[in-house]
C-alpha positions as CSV (number, residue, x, y, z in Angstrom):
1,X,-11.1,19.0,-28.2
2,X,-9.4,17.5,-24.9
3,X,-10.9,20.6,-23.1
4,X,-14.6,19.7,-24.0
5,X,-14.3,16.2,-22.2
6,X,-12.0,17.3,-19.4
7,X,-15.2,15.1,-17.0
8,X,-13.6,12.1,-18.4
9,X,-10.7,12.8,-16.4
10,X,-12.1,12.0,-13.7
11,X,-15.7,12.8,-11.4
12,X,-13.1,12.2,-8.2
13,X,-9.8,12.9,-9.9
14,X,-9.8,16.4,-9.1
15,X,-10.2,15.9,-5.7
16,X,-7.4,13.5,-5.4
17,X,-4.6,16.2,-7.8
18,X,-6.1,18.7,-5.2
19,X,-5.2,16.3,-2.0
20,X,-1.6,15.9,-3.9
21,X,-0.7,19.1,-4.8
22,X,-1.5,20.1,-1.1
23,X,0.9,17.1,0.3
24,X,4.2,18.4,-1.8
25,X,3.3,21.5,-0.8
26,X,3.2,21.4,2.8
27,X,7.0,19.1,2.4
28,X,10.1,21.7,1.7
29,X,11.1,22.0,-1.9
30,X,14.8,20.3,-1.1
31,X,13.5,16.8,0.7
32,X,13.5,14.6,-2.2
33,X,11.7,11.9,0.1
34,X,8.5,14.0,1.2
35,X,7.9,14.3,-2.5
36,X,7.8,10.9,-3.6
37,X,6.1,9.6,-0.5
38,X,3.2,12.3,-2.0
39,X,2.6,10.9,-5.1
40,X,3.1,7.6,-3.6
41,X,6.7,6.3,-5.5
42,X,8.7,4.0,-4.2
43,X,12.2,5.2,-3.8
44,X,13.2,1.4,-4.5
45,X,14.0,0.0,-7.9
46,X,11.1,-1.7,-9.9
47,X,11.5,-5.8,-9.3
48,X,12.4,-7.5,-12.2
49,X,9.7,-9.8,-13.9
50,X,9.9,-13.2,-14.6
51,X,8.6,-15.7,-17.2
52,X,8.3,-19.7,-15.8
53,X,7.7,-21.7,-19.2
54,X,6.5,-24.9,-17.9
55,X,8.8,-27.6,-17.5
56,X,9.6,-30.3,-20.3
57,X,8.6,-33.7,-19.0
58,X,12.2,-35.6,-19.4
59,X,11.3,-39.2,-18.6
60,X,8.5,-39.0,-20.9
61,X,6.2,-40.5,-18.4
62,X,2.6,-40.4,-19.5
63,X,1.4,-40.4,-15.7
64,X,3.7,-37.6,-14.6
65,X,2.7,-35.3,-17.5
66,X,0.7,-32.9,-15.8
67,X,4.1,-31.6,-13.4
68,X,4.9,-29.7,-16.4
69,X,1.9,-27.1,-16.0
70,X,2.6,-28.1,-12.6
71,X,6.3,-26.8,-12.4
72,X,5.2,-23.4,-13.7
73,X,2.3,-22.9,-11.5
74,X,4.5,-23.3,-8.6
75,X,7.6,-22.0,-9.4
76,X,5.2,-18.9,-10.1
77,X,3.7,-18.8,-7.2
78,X,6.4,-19.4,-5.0
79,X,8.2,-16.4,-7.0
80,X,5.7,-14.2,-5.9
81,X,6.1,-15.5,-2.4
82,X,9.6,-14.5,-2.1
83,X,8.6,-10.8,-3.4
84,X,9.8,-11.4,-7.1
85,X,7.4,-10.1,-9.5
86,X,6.2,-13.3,-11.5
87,X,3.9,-13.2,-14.8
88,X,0.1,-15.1,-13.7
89,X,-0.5,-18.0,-15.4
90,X,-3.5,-16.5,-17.0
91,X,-1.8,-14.0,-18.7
92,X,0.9,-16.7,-19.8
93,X,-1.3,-18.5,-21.8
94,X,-3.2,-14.9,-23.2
95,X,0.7,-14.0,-24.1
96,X,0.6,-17.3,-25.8
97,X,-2.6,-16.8,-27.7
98,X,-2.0,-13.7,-28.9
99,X,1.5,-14.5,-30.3
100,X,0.3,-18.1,-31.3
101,X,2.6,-20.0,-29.6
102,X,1.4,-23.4,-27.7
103,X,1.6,-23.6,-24.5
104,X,3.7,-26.5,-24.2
105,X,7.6,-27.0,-22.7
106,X,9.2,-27.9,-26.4
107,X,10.1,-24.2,-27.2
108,X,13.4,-23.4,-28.5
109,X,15.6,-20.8,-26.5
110,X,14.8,-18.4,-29.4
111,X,11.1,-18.6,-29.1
112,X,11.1,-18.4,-24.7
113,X,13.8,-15.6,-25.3
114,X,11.0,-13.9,-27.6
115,X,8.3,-14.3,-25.6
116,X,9.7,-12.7,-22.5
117,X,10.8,-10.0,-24.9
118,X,6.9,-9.6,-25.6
119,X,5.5,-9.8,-22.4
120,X,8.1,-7.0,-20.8
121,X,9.6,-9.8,-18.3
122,X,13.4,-9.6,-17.3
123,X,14.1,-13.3,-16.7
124,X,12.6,-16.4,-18.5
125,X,12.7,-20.0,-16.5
126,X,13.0,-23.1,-18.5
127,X,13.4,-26.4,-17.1
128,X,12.6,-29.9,-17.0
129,X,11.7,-32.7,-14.4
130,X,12.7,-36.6,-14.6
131,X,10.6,-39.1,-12.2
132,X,13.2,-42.4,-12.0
133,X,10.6,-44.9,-9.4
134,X,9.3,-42.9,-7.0
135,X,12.7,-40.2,-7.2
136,X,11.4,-36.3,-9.1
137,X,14.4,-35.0,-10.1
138,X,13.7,-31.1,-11.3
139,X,16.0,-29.2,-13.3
140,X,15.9,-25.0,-13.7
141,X,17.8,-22.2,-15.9
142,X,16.9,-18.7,-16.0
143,X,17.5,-16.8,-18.7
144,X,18.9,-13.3,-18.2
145,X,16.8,-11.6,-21.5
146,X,19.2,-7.9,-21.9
147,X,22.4,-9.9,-21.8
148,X,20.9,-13.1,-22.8
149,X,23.5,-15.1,-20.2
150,X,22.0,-18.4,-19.0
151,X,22.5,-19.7,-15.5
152,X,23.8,-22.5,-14.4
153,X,21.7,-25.3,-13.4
154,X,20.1,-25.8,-10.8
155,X,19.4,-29.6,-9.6
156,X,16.8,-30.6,-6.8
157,X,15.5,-33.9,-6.2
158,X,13.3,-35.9,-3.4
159,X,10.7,-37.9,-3.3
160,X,7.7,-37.3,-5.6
161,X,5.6,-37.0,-2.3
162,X,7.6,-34.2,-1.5
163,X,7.0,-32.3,-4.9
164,X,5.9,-28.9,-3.2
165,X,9.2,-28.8,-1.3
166,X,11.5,-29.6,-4.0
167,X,9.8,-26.7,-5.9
168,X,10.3,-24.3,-2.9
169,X,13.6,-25.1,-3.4
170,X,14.1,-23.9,-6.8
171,X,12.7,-20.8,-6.5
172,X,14.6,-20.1,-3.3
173,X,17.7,-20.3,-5.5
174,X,16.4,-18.5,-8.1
175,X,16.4,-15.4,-5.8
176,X,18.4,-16.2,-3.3
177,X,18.5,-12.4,-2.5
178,X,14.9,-12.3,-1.2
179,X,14.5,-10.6,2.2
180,X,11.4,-12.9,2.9
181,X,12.0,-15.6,5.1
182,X,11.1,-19.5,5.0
183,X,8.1,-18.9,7.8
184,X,7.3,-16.0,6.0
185,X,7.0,-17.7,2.5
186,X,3.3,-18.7,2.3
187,X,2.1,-22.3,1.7
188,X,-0.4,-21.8,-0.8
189,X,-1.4,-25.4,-1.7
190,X,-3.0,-27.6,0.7
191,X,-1.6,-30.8,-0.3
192,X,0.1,-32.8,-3.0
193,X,-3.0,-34.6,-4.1
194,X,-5.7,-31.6,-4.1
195,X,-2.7,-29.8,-5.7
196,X,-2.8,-32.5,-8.8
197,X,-6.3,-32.5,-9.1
198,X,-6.1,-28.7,-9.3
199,X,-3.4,-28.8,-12.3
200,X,-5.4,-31.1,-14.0
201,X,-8.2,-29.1,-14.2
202,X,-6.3,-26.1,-15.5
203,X,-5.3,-28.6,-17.9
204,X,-8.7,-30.6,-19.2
205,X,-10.0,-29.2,-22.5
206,X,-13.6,-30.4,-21.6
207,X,-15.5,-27.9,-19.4
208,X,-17.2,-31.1,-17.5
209,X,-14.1,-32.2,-17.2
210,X,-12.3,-29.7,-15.8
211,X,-15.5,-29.0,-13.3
212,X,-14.8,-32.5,-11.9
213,X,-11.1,-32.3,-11.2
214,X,-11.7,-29.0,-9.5
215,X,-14.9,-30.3,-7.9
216,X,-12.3,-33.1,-6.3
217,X,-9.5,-31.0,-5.4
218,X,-11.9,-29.0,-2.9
219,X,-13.4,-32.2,-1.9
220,X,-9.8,-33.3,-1.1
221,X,-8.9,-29.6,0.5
222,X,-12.5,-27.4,1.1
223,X,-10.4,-24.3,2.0
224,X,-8.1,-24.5,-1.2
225,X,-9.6,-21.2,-2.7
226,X,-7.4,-21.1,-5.7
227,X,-9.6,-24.3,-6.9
228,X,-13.0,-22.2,-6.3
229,X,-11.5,-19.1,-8.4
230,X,-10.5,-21.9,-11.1
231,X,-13.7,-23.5,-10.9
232,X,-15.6,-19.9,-11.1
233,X,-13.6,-19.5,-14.5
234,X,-15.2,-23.0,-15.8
235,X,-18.5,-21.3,-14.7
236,X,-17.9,-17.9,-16.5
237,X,-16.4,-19.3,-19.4
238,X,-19.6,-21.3,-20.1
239,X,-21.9,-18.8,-19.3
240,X,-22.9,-20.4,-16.4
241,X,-23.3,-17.1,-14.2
242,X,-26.0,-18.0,-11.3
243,X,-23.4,-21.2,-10.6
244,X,-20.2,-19.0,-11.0
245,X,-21.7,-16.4,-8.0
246,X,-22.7,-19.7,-6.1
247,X,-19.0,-20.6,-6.0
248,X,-17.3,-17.2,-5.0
249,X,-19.6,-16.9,-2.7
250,X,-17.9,-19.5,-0.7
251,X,-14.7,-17.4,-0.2
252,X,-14.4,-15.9,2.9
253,X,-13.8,-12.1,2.4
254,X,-11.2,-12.0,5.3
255,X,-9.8,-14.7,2.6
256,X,-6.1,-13.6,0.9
257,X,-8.2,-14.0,-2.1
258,X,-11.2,-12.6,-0.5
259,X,-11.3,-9.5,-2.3
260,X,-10.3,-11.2,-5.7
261,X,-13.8,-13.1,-5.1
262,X,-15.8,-10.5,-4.6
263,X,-14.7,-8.7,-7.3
264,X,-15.4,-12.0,-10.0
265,X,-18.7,-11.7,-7.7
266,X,-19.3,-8.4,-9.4
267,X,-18.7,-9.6,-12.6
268,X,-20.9,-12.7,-12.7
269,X,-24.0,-9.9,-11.2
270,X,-23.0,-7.9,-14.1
271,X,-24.2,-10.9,-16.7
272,X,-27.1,-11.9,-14.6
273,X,-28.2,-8.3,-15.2
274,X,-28.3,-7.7,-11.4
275,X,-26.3,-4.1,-12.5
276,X,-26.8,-2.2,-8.6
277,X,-25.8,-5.1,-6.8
278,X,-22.4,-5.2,-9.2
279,X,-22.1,-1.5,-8.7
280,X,-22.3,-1.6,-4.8
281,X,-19.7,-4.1,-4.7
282,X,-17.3,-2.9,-7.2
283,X,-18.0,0.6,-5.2
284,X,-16.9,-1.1,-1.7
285,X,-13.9,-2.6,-3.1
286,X,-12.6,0.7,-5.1
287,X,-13.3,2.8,-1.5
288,X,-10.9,0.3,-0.2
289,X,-8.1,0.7,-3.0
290,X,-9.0,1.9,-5.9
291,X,-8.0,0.2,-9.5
292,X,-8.8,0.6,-13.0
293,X,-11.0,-2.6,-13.5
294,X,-12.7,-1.7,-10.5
295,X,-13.7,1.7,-12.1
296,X,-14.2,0.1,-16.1
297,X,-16.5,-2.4,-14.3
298,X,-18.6,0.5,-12.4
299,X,-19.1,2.2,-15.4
300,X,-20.0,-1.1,-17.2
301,X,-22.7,-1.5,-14.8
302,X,-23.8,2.3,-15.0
303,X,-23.8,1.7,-19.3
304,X,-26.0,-1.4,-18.9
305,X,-28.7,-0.1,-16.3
306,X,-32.5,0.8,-17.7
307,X,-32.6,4.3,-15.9
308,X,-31.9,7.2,-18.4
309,X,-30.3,8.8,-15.7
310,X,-27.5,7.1,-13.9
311,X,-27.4,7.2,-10.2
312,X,-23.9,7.4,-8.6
313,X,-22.4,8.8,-11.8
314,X,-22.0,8.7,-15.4
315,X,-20.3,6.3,-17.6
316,X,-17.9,8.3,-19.1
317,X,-16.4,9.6,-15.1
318,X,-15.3,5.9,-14.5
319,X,-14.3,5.2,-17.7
320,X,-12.3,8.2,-17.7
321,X,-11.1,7.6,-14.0
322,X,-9.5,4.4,-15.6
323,X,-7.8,6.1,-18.1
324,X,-6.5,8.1,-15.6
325,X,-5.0,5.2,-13.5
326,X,-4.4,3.6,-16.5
327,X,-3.3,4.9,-19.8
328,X,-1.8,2.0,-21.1
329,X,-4.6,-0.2,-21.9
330,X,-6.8,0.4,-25.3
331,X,-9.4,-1.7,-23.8
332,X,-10.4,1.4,-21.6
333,X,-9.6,4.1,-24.2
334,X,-12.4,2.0,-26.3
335,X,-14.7,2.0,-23.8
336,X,-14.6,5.6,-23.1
337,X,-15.3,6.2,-26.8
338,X,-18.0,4.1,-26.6
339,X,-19.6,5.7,-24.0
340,X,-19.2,9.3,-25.5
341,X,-21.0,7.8,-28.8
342,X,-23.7,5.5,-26.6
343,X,-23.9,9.3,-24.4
344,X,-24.7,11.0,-28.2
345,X,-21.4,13.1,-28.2
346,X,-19.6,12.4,-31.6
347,X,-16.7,14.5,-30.8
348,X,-15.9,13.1,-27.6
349,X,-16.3,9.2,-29.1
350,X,-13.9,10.6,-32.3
351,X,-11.4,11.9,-29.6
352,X,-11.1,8.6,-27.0
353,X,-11.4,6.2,-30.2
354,X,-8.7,7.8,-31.9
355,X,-6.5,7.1,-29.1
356,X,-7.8,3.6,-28.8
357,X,-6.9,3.0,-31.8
358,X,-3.3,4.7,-31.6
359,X,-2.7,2.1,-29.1
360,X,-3.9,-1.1,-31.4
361,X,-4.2,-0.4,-34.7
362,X,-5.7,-3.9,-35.1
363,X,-8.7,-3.0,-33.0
364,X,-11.6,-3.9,-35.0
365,X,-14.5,-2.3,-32.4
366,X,-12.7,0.6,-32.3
367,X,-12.1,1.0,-36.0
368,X,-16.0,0.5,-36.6
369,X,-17.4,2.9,-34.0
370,X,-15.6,5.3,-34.8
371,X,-16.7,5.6,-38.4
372,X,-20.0,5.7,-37.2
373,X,-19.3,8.4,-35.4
374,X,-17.1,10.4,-37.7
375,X,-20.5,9.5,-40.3
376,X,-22.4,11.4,-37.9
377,X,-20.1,14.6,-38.0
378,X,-20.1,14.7,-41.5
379,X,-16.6,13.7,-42.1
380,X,-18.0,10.9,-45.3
381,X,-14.4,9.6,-46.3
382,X,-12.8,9.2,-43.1
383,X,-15.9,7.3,-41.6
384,X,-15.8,5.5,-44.6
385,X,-12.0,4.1,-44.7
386,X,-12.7,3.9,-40.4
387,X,-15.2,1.2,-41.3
388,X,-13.7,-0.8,-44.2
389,X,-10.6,-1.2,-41.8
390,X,-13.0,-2.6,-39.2
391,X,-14.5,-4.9,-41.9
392,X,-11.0,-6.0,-43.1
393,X,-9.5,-7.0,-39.7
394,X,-13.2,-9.0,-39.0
395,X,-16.1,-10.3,-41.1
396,X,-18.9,-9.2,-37.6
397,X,-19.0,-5.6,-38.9
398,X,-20.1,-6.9,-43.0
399,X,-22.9,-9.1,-41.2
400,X,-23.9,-6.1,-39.7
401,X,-24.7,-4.2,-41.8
402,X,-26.4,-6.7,-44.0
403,X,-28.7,-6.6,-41.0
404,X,-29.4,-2.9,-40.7
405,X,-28.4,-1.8,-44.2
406,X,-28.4,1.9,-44.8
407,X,-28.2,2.5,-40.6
408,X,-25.4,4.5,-39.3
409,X,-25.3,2.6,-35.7
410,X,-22.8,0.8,-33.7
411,X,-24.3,-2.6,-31.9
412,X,-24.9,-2.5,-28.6
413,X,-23.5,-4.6,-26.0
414,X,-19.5,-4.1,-27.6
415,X,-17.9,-2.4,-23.6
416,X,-15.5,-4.8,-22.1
417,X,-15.5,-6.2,-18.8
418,X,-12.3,-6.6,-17.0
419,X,-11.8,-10.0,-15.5
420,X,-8.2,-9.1,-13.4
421,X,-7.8,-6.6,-10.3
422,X,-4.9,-5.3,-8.9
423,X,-2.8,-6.2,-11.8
424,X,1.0,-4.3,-11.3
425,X,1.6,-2.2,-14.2
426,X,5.0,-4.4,-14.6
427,X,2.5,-7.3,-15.0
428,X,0.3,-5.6,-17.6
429,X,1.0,-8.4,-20.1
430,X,-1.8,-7.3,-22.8
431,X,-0.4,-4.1,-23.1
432,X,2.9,-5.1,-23.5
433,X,1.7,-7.6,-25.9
434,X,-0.1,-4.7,-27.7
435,X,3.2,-2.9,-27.5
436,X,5.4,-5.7,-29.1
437,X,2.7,-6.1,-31.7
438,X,2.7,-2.9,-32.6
439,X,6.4,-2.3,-33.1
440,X,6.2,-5.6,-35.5
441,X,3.3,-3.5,-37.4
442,X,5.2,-0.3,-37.5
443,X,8.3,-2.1,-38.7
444,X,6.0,-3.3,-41.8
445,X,4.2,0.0,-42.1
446,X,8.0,1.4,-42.5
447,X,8.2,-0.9,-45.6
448,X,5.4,0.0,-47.3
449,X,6.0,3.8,-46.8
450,X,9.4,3.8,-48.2
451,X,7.8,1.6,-51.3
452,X,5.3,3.8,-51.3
453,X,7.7,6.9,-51.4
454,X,9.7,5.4,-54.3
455,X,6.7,4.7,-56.5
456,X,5.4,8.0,-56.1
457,X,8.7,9.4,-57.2
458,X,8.6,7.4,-60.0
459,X,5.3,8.8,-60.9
460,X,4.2,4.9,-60.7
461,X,0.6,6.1,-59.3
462,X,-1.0,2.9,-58.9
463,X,1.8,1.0,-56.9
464,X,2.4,3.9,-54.9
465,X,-1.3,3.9,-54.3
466,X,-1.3,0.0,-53.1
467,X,1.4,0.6,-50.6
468,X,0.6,3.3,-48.9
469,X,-3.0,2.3,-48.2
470,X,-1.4,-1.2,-46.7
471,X,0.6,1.7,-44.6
472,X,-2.2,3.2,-43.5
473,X,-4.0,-0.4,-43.0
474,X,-1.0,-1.1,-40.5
475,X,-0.3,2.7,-39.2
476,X,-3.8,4.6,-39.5
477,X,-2.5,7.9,-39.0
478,X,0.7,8.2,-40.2
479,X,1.0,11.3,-41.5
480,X,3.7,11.2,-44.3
481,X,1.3,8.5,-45.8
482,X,-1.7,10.8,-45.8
483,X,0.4,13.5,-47.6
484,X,1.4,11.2,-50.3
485,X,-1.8,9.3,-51.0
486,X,-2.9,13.2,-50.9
487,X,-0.6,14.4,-53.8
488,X,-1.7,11.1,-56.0
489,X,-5.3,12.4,-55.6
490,X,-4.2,15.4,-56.8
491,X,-2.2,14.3,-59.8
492,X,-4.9,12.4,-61.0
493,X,-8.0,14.1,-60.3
494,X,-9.4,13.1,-57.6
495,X,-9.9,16.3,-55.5
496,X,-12.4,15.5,-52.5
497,X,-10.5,12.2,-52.1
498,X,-7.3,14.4,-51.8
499,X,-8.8,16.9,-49.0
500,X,-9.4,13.7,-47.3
501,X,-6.5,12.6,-46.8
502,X,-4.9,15.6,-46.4
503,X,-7.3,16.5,-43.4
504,X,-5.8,13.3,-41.8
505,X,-2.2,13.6,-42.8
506,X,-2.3,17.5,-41.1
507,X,-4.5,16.4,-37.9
508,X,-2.0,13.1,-37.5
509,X,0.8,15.8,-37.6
510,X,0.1,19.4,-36.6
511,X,4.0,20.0,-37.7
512,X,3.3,18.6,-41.2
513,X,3.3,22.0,-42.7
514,X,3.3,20.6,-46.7
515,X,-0.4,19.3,-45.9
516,X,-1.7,22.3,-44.3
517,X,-0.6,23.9,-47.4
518,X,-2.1,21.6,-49.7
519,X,-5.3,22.1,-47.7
520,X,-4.8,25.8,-47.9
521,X,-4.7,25.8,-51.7
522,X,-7.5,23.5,-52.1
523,X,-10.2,25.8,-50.2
């Protein structure tokens, strides 16, 4: 099967394994260093990650509230400066979402120590800061997550007017190994009160509110870019395109966010339906360095034209140059499916979806499209369980089909658009999300199995029956589950059922020889 949709390894990718291949072969076969310069590793150890929880607000000072968002904003930033790897805010509060925690400084030790667990970091900050009069007095202890030691405090305090200082501060001490110097470390807030009005419009709920605190911090600073990338997200997030492009339009592109903006730029075309203009400038930025949003977003924009034809390249090559770059995300893995079953190739959408789904079971889309396509091949029972998976983890799928009832068809419109560029793979939080919420599910899925496996021992069909199919809910293709649900069929009647799950339990597990025996003796 892989072999058919080798093109969605890549339309350039071959090119570039060529250009590789060539490198280490023109280095000798005993220097260790030409080789890794070729495929481009760094012969230094990966930089550990870390997780800034914002800051509990000690004083209690209603007026001073916002320095808790505040403390891990900067500290965050100012990480980064000083060549740490440091986990985006964004991605904080997705990490939070996702394992519906609130974003808020009250955490227990426990819960902070989990969530840097989740998100794949190495160190979690925690701290708190104390205005006495006009005195900030900012406390910080990193937690050390695969020994679990705590450090020692650290204490810095100053005037509230020097806030961005005292901040600096910290995080100097946090890595007081850093090679970059104090000139080198880069200022990147104009001034304390731009900077407040800034944090307070991450923090407003209301979009018009949050548009006016950003709207003032660039009155107070009109080169503070951070605010316009903020204030493009208010945009976005209210659909607001035409305005969003307005605003990132603004950033310079010699700008040290300049090529961040011109990527949202891209997006925002992309929802006004201006679909060549978003291709040319994804295009110009992956020439530059290429990246795995960069090449989703270019086949996003290729998906959604008019034209039959697509000029510049199909779909499926940039999807599949994503995957390439980036195997970790499902996101991609879905969207490449998608496009196979959009492009009318059932076997390549059954192939990529599969693997979507191996990497999050819990991905509703994913389960739905590809029982529509596994319906189109003929296979009736596995389409059929594909889509009431989809229907159990979310009620669009039901509404669906109410609306097109008897139609074998996926909506259109369900490709994702990535919103982040030149995200390290260390700071791939969703995936390592994904990850930890897998292991959770697997963890359950073990529990049901070995219920499962007793029941069916006991000849207690019905239990058995219960949990193995919440096994297969939470693990779709675990094989041993197939086999058993397969032998129940069997011992009560149900043949056709049985070759069903059989099929699965032997194609989940090529070594599971007791299925393709089953399978032999029922043909």
């Amino acid at each position: 099967m892989r072999s058919r949709h080798i093109e969605a390894q890549g339309h350039r990718g071959d090119s570039s394994s060529r250009g590789f291949r060539a490198s280490v072969a023109r280095c000798s076969a005993t220097t260790l260093l030409c080789v890794l310069a070729a495929a481009g590793v760094a012969a230094q150890p990966p930089r550990p990650v870390y997780l800034v929880i914002p800051f509990e607000n000690a004083s209690g000072e209603p007026r001073v509230h916002w320095l808790g968002e505040a403390s891990a904003v900067l500290l965050t930033d100012n990480l980064a400066a000083l060549g740490a790897a440091a986990i985006p805010r964004d991605d904080r509060l997705r990490a939070f979402t996702r394992l519906r925690v609130p974003p808020v400084a009250a955490l227990s030790h426990a819960t902070v120590i989990r969530l840097g667990e989740v998100v794949g970091a190495a160190y979690v900050v925690v701290g708190s800061h104390e205005v006495l009069a006009d005195e900030l007095i900012v406390r910080a202890r990193s937690i050390r997550l695969d020994t679990g030691r705590i450090s020692p405090e650290l204490v810095e305090r100053g005037p509230l007017s020097a806030l961005l200082d005292i901040y600096g501060r910290i995080a100097w001490r946090l890595v007081p190994d850093s090679p970059v110097t104090a000139a080198q470390m880069e200022q990147t807030y104009p001034s304390l009160p731009a900077f407040e009005q800034y944090v307070k419009g991450l923090l407003a709920e209301a979009p018009e509110t949050r548009r006016a605190f950003l709207s003032q911090a660039l009155r107070l600073a009109p080169d503070f870019q951070r605010a316009r990338l903020a204030l493009w997200g208010v945009h976005h997030g209210e659909g607001e395109h035409r305005a969003a492009l307005a605003v990132v339009g603004q950033i310079p592109a010699d700008d040290r966010l300049g090529r961040r903006a011109r990527f949202l730029a891209g997006v925002s075309m992309l929802h006004l339906g201006q679909h060549q203009a978003a291709f040319e400038a994804f295009s110009a930025l992956n020439r530059e360095s290429p990246d795995p949003a960069l090449l989703n977003n270019l086949a996003v924009a290729q998906l959604r034209r008019a034209e039959a034809a697509y000029p510049g390249g199909r779909p499926v090559s940039y999807f599949g140059e994503a995957v390439t770059l980036d195997g970790s995300d499902p996101d991609l893995f879905f969207n490449l499916g998608y496009a196979y079953w959009l492009d009318r190739d059932p076997q390549g959408a059954i192939y990529w979806l599969r693997e979507a789904v191996r990497r999050n079971p819990a991905d509703d889309a994913a389960h739905y499209v590809l029982g529509v396509a596994l319906q189109a091949s003929g296979s009736a029972a596995e389409a059929a369980r594909e889509k009431e998976l989809a229907r159990r983890l979310s009620s669009t799928y039901a509404d669906w089909e109410v609306k097109q009832p008897g139609v074998n068809a996926a909506p259109r419109g369900l490709e994702r658009i990535k919103l982040e560029i030149d995200v390290p793979a260390a700071l791939r939080v969703d995936a390592a999300v994904v990850a930890a919420e897998q292991r959770d599910q697997r963890a359950v899925a073990a529990f049901h199995l070995e219920r499962g496996r007793r029941f069916f021992e006991e000849g207690r069909n019905e239990e058995a029956t219960a949990d193995l199919r919440r096994t297969v809910f939470l693990a779709p293709y675990d094989s041993e589950a197939h086999l058993l649900l397969g032998r129940i069929y069997l011992r009560t009647g149900r043949q056709q059922d049985a070759v069903e799950a059989l099929t699965i339990a032997a194609w989940s597990d090529p070594a599971n020889a007791d299925a393709k025996a089953l399978l032999e003796q029922l043909r």
